[in-house]
C-alpha positions as CSV (number, residue, x, y, z in Angstrom):
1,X,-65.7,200.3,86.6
2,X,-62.6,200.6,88.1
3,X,-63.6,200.0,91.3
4,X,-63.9,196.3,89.8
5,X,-60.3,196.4,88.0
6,X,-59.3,193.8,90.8
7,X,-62.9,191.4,90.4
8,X,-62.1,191.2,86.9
9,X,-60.0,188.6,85.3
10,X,-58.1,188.5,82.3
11,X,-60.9,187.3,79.9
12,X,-62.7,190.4,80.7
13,X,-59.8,191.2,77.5
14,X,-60.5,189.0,75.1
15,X,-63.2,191.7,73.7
16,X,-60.6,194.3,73.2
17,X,-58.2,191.7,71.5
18,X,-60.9,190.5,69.1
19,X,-61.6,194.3,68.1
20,X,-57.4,194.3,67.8
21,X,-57.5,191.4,65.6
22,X,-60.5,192.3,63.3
23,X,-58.5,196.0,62.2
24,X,-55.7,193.8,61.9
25,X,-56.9,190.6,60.0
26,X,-60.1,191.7,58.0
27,X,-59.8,192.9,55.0
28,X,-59.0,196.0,54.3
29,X,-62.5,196.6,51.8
30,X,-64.3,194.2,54.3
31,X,-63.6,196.5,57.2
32,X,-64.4,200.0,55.3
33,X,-68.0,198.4,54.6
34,X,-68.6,197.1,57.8
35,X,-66.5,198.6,60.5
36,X,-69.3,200.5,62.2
37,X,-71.1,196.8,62.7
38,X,-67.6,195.2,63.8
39,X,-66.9,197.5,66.3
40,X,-70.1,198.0,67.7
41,X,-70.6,193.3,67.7
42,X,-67.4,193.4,70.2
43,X,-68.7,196.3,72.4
44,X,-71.8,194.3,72.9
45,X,-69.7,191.2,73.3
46,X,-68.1,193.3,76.9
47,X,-71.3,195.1,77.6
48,X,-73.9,192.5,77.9
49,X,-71.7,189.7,79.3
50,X,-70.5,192.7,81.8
51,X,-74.0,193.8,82.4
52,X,-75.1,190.1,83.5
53,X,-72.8,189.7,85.7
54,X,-72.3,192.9,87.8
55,X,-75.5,194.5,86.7
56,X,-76.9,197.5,84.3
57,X,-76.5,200.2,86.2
58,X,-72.8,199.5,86.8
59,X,-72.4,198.7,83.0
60,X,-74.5,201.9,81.9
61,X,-72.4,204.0,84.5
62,X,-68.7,202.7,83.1
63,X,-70.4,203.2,79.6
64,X,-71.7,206.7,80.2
65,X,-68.1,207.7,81.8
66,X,-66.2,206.4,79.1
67,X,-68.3,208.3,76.2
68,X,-68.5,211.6,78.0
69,X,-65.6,212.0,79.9
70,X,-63.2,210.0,77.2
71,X,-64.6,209.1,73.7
72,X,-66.5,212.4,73.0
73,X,-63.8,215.1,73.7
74,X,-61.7,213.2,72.0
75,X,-63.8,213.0,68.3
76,X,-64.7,216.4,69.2
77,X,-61.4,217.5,69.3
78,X,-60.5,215.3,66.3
79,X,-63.3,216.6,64.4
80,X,-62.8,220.5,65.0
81,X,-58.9,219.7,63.7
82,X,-60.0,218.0,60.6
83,X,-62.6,220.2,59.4
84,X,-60.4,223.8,60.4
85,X,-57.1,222.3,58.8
86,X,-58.9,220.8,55.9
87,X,-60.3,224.3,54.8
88,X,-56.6,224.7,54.3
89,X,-55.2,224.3,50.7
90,X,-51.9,224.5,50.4
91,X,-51.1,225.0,46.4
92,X,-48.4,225.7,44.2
93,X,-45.5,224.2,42.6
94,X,-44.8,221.2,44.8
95,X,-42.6,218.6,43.3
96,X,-42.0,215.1,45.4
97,X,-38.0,214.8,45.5
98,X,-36.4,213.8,48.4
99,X,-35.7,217.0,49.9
100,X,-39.1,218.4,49.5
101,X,-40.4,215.9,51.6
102,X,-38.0,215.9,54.0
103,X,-38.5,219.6,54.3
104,X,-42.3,219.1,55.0
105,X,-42.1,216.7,57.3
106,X,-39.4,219.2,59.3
107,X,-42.1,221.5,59.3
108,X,-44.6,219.2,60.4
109,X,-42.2,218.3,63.3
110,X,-42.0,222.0,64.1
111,X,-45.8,222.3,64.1
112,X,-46.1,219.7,66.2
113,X,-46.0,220.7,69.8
114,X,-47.7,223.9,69.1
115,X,-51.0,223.0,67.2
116,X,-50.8,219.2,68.0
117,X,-49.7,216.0,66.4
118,X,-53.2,215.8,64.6
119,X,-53.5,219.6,63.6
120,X,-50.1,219.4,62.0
121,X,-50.9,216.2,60.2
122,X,-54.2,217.1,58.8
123,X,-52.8,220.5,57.6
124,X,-49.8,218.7,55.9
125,X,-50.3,215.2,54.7
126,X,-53.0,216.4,51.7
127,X,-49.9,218.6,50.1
128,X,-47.2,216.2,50.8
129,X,-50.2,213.8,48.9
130,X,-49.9,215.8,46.2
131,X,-46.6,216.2,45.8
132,X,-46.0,212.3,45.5
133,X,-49.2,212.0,43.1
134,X,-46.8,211.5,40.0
135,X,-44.5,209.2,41.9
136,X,-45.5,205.2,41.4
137,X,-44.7,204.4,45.2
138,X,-45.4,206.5,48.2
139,X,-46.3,204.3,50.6
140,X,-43.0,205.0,52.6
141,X,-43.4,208.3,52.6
142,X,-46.8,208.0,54.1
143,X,-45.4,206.0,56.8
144,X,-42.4,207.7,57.8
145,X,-45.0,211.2,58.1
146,X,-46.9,209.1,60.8
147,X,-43.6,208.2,62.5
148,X,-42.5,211.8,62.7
149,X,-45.4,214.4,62.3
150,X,-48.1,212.2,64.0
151,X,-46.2,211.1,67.2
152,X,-42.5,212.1,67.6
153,X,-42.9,215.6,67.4
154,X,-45.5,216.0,69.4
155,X,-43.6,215.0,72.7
156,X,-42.5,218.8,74.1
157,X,-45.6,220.5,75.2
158,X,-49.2,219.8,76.3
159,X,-50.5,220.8,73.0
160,X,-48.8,217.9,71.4
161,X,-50.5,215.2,72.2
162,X,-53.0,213.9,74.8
163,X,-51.1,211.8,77.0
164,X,-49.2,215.2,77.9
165,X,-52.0,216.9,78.2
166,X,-53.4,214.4,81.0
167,X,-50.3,215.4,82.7
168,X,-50.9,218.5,82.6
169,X,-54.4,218.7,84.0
170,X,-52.4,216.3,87.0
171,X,-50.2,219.1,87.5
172,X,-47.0,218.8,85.4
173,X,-45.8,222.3,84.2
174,X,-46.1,223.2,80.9
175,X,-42.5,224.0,80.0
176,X,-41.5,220.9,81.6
177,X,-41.4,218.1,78.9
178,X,-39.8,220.5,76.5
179,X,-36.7,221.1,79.3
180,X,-36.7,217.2,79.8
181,X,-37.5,215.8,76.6
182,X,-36.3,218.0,74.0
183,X,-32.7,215.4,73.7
184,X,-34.4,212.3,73.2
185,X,-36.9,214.4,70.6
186,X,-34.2,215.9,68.6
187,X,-32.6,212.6,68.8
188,X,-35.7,210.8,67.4
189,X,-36.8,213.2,65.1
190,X,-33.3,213.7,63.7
191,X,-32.4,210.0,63.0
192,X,-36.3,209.8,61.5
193,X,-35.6,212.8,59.0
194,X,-32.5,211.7,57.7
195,X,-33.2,207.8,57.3
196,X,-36.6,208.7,55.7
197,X,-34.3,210.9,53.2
198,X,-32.2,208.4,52.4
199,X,-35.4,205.6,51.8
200,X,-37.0,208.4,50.1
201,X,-33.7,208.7,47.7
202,X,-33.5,204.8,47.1
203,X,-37.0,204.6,45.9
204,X,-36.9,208.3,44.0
205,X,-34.1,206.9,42.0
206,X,-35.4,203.7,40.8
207,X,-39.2,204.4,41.1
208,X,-38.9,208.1,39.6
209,X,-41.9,209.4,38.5
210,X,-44.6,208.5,36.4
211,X,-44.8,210.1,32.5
212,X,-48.1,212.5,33.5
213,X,-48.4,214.0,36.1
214,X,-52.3,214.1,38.3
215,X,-51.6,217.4,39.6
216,X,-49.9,219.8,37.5
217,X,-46.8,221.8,39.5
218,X,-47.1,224.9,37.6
219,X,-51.1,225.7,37.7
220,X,-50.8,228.3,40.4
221,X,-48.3,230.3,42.4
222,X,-47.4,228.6,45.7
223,X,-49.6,230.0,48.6
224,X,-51.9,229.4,50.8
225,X,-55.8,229.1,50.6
226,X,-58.3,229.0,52.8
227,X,-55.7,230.8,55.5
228,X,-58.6,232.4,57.7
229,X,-59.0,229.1,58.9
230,X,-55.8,229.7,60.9
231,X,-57.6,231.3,63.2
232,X,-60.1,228.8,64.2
233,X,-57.0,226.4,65.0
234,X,-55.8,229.3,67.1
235,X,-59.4,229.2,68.9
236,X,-59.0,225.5,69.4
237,X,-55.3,226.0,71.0
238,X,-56.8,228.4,73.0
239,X,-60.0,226.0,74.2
240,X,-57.4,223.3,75.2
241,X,-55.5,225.6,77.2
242,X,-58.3,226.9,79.0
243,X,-59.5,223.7,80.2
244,X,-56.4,222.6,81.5
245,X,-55.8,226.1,83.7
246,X,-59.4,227.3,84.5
247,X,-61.1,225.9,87.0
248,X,-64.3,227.7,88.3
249,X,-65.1,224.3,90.9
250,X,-68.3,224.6,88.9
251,X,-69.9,220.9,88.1
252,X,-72.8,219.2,86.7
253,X,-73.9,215.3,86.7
254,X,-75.2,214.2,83.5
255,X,-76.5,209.9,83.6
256,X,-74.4,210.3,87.2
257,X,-70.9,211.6,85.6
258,X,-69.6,214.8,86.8
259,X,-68.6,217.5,83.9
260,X,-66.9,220.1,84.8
261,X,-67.6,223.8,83.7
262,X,-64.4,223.6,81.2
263,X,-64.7,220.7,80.0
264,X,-68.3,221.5,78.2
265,X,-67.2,224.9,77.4
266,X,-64.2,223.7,75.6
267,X,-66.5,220.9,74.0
268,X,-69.0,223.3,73.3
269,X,-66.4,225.8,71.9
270,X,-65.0,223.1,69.3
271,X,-68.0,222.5,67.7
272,X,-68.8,225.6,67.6
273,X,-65.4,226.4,66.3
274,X,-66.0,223.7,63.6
275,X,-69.1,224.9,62.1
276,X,-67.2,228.2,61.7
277,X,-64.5,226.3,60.1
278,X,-66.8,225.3,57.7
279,X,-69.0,228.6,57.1
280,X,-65.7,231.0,56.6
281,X,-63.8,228.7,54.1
282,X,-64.0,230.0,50.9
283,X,-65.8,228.3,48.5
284,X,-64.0,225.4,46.5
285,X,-60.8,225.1,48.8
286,X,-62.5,221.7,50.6
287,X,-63.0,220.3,47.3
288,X,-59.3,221.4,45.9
289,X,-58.6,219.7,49.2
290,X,-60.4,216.5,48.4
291,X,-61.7,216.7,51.4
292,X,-64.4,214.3,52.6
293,X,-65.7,212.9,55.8
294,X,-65.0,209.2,55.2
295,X,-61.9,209.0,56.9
296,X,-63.3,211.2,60.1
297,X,-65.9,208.8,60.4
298,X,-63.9,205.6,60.0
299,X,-61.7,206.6,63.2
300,X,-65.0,207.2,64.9
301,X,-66.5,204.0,64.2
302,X,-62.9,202.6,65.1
303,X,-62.1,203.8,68.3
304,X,-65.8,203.9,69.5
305,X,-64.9,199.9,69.8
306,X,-61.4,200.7,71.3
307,X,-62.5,203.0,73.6
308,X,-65.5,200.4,75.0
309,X,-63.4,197.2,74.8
310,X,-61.1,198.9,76.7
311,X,-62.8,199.7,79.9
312,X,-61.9,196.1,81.7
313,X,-58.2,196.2,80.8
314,X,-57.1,199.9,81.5
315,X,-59.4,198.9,85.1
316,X,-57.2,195.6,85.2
317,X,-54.2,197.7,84.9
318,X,-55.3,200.4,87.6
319,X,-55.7,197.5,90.0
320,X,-52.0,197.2,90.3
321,X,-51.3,194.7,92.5
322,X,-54.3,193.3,93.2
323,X,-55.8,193.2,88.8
324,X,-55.0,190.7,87.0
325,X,-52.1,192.4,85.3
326,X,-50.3,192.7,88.6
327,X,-47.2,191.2,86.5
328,X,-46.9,194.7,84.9
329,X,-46.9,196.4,88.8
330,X,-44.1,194.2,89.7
331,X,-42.0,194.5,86.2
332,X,-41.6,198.1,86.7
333,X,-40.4,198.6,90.5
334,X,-37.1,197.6,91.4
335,X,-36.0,195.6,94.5
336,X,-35.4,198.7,96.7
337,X,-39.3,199.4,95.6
338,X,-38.4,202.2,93.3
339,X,-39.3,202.7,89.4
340,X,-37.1,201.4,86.7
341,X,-37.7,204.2,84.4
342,X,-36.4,201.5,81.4
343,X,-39.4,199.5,82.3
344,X,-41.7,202.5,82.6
345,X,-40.5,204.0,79.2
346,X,-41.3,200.6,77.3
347,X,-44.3,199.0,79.4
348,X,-46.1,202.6,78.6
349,X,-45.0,202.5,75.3
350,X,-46.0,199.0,74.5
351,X,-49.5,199.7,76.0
352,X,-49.8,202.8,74.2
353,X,-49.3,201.1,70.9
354,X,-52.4,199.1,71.4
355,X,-54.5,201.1,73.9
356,X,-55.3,204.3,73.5
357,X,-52.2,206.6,74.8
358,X,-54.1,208.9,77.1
359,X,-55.2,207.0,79.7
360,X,-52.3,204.3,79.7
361,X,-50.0,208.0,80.3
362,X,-52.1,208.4,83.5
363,X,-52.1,204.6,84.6
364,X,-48.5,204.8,84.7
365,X,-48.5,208.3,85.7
366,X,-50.6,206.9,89.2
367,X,-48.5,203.7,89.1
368,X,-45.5,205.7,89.7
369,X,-46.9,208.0,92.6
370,X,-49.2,210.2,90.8
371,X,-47.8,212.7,92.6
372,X,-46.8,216.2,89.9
373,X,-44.2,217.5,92.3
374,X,-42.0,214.6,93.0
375,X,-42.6,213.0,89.3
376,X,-41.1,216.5,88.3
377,X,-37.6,216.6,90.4
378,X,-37.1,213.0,92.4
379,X,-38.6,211.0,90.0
380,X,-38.2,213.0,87.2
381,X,-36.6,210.1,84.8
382,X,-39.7,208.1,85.8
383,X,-42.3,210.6,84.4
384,X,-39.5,211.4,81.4
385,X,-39.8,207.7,80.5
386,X,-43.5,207.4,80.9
387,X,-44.2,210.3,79.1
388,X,-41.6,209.5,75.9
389,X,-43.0,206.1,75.7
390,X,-46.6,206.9,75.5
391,X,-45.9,209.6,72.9
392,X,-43.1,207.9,70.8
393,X,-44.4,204.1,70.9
394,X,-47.5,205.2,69.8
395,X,-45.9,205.2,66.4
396,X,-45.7,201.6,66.8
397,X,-49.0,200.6,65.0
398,X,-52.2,202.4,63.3
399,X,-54.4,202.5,66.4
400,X,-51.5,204.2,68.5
401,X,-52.8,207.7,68.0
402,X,-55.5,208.7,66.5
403,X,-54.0,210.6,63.8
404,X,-51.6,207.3,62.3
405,X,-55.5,205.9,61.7
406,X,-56.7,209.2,60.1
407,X,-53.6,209.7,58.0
408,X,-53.8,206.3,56.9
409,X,-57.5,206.6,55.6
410,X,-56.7,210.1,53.6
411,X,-53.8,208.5,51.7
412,X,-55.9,205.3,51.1
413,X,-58.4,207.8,49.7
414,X,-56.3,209.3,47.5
415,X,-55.3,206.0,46.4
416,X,-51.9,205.2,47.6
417,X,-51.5,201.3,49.2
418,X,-50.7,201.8,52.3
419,X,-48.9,198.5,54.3
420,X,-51.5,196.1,56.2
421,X,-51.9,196.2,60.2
422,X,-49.0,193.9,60.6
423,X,-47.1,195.3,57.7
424,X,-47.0,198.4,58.9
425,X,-45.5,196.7,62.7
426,X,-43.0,195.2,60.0
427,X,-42.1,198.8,59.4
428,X,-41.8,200.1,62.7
429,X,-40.2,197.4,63.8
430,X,-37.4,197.6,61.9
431,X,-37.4,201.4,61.8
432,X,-38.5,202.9,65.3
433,X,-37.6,199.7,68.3
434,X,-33.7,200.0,67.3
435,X,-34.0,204.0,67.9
436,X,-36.3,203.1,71.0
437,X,-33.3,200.9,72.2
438,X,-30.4,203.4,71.8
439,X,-33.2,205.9,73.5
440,X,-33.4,203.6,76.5
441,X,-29.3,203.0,76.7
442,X,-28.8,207.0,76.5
443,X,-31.4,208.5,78.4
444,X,-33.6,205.8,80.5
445,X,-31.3,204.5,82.9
C-alpha cells in the first residue's frame, strides 16, 4: 500500500471522509444500531474499488497489514485496559462539587503517563460518573475529563499514549519527552484544571443538584474494590515495555506480514492478562461498576472503518512530495529546507484529530528525517512539536484517541447527553486552539 501512496489521487479519500461524516452527521441512536454495518459499507466502498484497480492480492496484503500490525494491537490493548480497570470500583462518599472534580481529574492527569491516557480514563471516569449522578448537567464535566485525562496528560512518557510509543520503538529515549515536554504539559494541563473549575463552579451554582440523589454518598466507606486488578494493569505496563526494548530478531510471516516475536507475545500476554482480569475480580464489583461491553464494542466497530478508510490517505501522506498531499511536504519546510516546528506542531495535530494519532506521529516523525538521534538534539523542537501536536490535538474531536470515543459511550450509558460530533469541535474550539496558540507563540518557534 504505500508503495502506491504516490499512484493514488486524492479521491482514494473520499471513503475515509464519508466514514468522518457518518459518526459526525447520523444520528446519534441511528449510528448505535447500525455502526458495525456503516463502517464496514465504506470499507468496502475503498476495498473493492481498490482491489479492481490495482488487484487482490495488493488489496488483501494492505488489508492484512493494517489489521495485524495496526487495528488488532490496538483493540487488544484497548480491551485488556477496559476489562482490568473496570474490575475497579472505586466507592465511597463522593460528592460532585467543583473541587472534587477538579481533584480527580488531577489525579487522572498524574496517572496518565504512567498507566496510559486510556488506563487512567477507564479507572476514573465511572466514579467521577457517579459523583455527578445527582447533578442535572454534567456534560462539561465529561468533556473537560477527555481534554485532560484522555490526551493532555498523557504527553511525558511512552506509556502515555501511542504516538509516543511509536517513537519509542524508532528510537527516542524514554525520559526524553518528559525533559522536553513537561512546560508545555504543565502549561496545558494547568490552564485546563483551573478553567474547567471555574465552568464547573458556574454551572454547580445555578444547576446545583437534583432533590434525590441515584447513588447514595454515605452507603459505604470510601475505598477501593476490586484492587487485585492493579496488578494486571501492572502486567500490561510491563507487556508494552517489553515490546518496545526486547528484540530477539525472531520473525514470522502470517498472510505475507512479518510479526515479530514481541509483538505476539505482548498481544498474546493481553489477552491473557484480560481473561485474568476477569476471573480474579471479585464477584459483583463489574456490576457496581455498571460495567458492560457496549461501549468496547462501539470503538471496535468505529475504528475498524477508520483504520481501513485510512490506508490511501496516511499512504498519500507518506508519499511526500510525490502523493497527492505534497502541499502538506512543502507547508512544513522552510526556505532554507529546514522544519518549521510551528507547522509540524499544528499539521500533526490537525491530522491527528481526524486520523488516528499513531501513525500520523510516525509520518511526520519520517517527514522530518526519521532519524532518533538528530530529532533528539538538532532538531529537537521539530520532534517536540510533532510529538505535542499528535498527543494534545487529539483532544480536538471524538475520534482523536481512542479513549475521547470510549469515554464518550460510558457517560452516554450512564445517561448523561453528551455534545454531538460538531458540538463537541464547538467545545474544543473555543477551549483548547486558543491554549494551542499561546503553546505555539511560547514554545514552537
Amino acid at each position: 500500500m504505500n508503495t502506491l501512496g504516490a499512484q493514488l489521487s486524492a479521491w482514494w479519500g473520499v471513503p475515509f471522509a464519508g466514514m468522518l461524516l457518518s459518526i459526525a452527521l447520523l444520528a446519534p441512536a441511528l449510528w448505535q444500531r447500525h455502526a458495525g454495518k456503516i463502517a464496514a459499507a465504506w470499507a468496502l466502498a475503498f476495498l473493492l474499488p481498490f482491489a479492481a484497480r490495482f488487484g487482490v492480492a495488493e488489496a488483501g496484503h494492505g488489508l492484512a497489514h493494517t489489521l495485524l500490525t495496526e487495528y488488532l494491537p490496538f483493540i487488544i490493548l484497548l480491551t485488556a485496559l477496559f476489562t482490568t480497570a473496570g474490575g475497579i470500583y472505586v466507592r465511597g462518599n463522593l460528592r460532585g462539587s467543583p473541587a472534587l472534580n477538579t481533584g480527580l481529574m488531577a489525579i487522572g492527569a498524574l496517572l496518565a503517563s504512567f498507566m496510559g491516557t486510556t488506563g487512567a480514563s477507564m479507572l476514573l471516569i465511572r466514579p467521577l460518573i457517579r459523583a455527578n449522578d445527582n447533578r442535572p448537567k454534567a456534560a462539561h464535566v465529561v468533556v473537560f475529563f477527555i481534554f485532560i485525562v484522555a490526551n493532555a496528560a498523557g504527553a511525558l512518557t511512552p506509556l502515555g499514549d501511542p504516538p509516543l510509543f511509536l517513537g519509542f520503538l524508532q528510537g527516542v529515549s524514554f525520559f526524553w519527552t518528559v525533559g522536553h515536554l513537561l512546560p508545555e504539559t504543565l502549561f496545558l494541563v494547568g490552564a485546563l484544571l483551573a478553567l474547567f473549575y471555574a465552568v464547573d463552579a458556574w454551572h454547580f451554582r445555578r444547576g446545583g443538584v437534583m432533590p434525590t440523589d441515584p447513588t447514595p454518598h454515605d452507603a459505604l466507606p470510601l475505598g477501593i474494590d476490586g484492587a487485585i486488578n492493579l496488578l494486571p494493569l501492572l502486567a500490561i505496563i510491563a507487556l508494552v515495555l517489553m515490546s518496545g526494548t526486547w528484540s530477539p530478531g525472531i520473525s514470522f510471516s502470517l498472510f505475507g506480514v512479518d510479526l515479530t516475536l514481541q509483538q505476539l507475545l505482548r498481544d498474546g500476554g493481553l489477552i491473557v492478562v484480560a481473561r485474568v482480569s476477569l476471573a480474579i475480580t471479585p464477584k459483583g464489583v463489574r456490576a457496581a461498576n455498571e460495567y458492560s461491553w457496549g461501549p468496547m464494542k462501539e470503538v471496535a466497530e468505529l475504528f475498524i472503518g477508520i483504520f481501513v478508510t485510512m490506508m490511501p490517505v496516511l499512504a498519500m501522506l507518506k508519499a511526500g512530495e510525490a502523493g497527492a498531499f505534497a502541499a502538506v511536504t512543502r507547508a512544513v519546510t522552510g526556505a532554507n529546507g529546514e522544519p518549521l516546528p510551528w507547522a509540524y506542531f499544528w499539521f500533526s495535530g490537525v491530522l491527528s484529530s481526524f486520523l488516528d494519532n499513531a501513525p500520523t506521529y510516525l509520518v511526520f516523525f519520517n517527514l522530518a528525517g526519521g532519524n532518533a538521534a538528530e530529532l533528539m538534539t538538532r532538531l529537537a523542537t521539530t520532534l517536540a512539536a510533532v510529538s505535542a501536536g499528535s498527543v494534545f490535538m487529539g483532544a480536538n474531536t471524538y475520534i482523536g484517541n481512542a479513549p475521547n470515543f470510549m469515554v464518550k459511550a460510558i457517560a452516554e450509558s450512564r445517561g448523561i447527553r453528551m455534545p454531538s460530533f460538531f458540538g463537541y469541535m464547538a467545545w474544543s474550539g473555543s477551549i483548547l486552539i486558543p491554549l494551542f496558540v499561546l503553546i505555539t507563540f511560547i514554545w514552537m518557534r
